[in-house]
N, C-alpha and C positions, 0 to 999 in steps of 0.2 A: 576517446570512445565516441563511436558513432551518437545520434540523437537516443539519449537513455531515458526511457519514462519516470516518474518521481519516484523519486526514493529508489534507485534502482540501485543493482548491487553494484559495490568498487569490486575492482577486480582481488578475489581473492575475502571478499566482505561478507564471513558467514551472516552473521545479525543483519545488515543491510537486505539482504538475500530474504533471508525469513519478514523481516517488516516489510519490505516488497512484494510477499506472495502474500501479507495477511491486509496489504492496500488496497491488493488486487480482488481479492473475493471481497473485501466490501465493499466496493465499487459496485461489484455486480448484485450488491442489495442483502448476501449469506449474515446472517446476526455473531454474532458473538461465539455464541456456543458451536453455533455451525464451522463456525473457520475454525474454532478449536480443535473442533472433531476431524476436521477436515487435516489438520497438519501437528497434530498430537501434541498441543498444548495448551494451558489452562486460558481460561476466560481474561484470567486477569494479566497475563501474557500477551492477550487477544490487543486489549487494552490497553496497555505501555504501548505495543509499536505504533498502535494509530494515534497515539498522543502525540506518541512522539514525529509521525509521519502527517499530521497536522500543524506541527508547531512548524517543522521544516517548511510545508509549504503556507503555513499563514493563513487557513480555511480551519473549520469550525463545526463544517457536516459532513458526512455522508455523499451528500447529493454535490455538493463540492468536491468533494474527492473524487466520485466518480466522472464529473465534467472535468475535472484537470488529468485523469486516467485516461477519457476520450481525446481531449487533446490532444495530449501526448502522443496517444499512438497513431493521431492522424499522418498522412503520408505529408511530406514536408514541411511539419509542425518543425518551430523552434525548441 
């Protein structure tokens, strides 16, 4: 797979998929309730995937996450 942003889906990785789109809107600052609303599940759903898409990447906020999302999708980032 080409250069894939964190946590991005394996092929065929529904879960993967969904904690990828809920890394994605908190990057760009949406709260909690908001990404719920936004992909129609609960707050505390909101929560596991970024736990969990925290642990994977070893950061601890927000503002972390979303600098290792800018990375990511810089043009020939690793």
């Amino acid at each position: 797979m080409p250069d894939a942003p964190p946590n991005a889906p394996a092929a065929g990785g529904g879960a993967d998929l969904r904690g990828f789109r809920v890394a994605r809107l908190a990057a760009q600052a949406l709260s909690n309730r908001d990404i719920a609303q936004a992909l129609f599940i609960t707050t505390k759903t909101v929560s596991d995937h970024l736990s969990s898409t925290y642990r994977k990447l070893n950061i601890n906020t927000r503002d972390q996450l979303a600098t290792a999302m800018a990375a990511h999708a810089q043009p020939g980032s690793p």
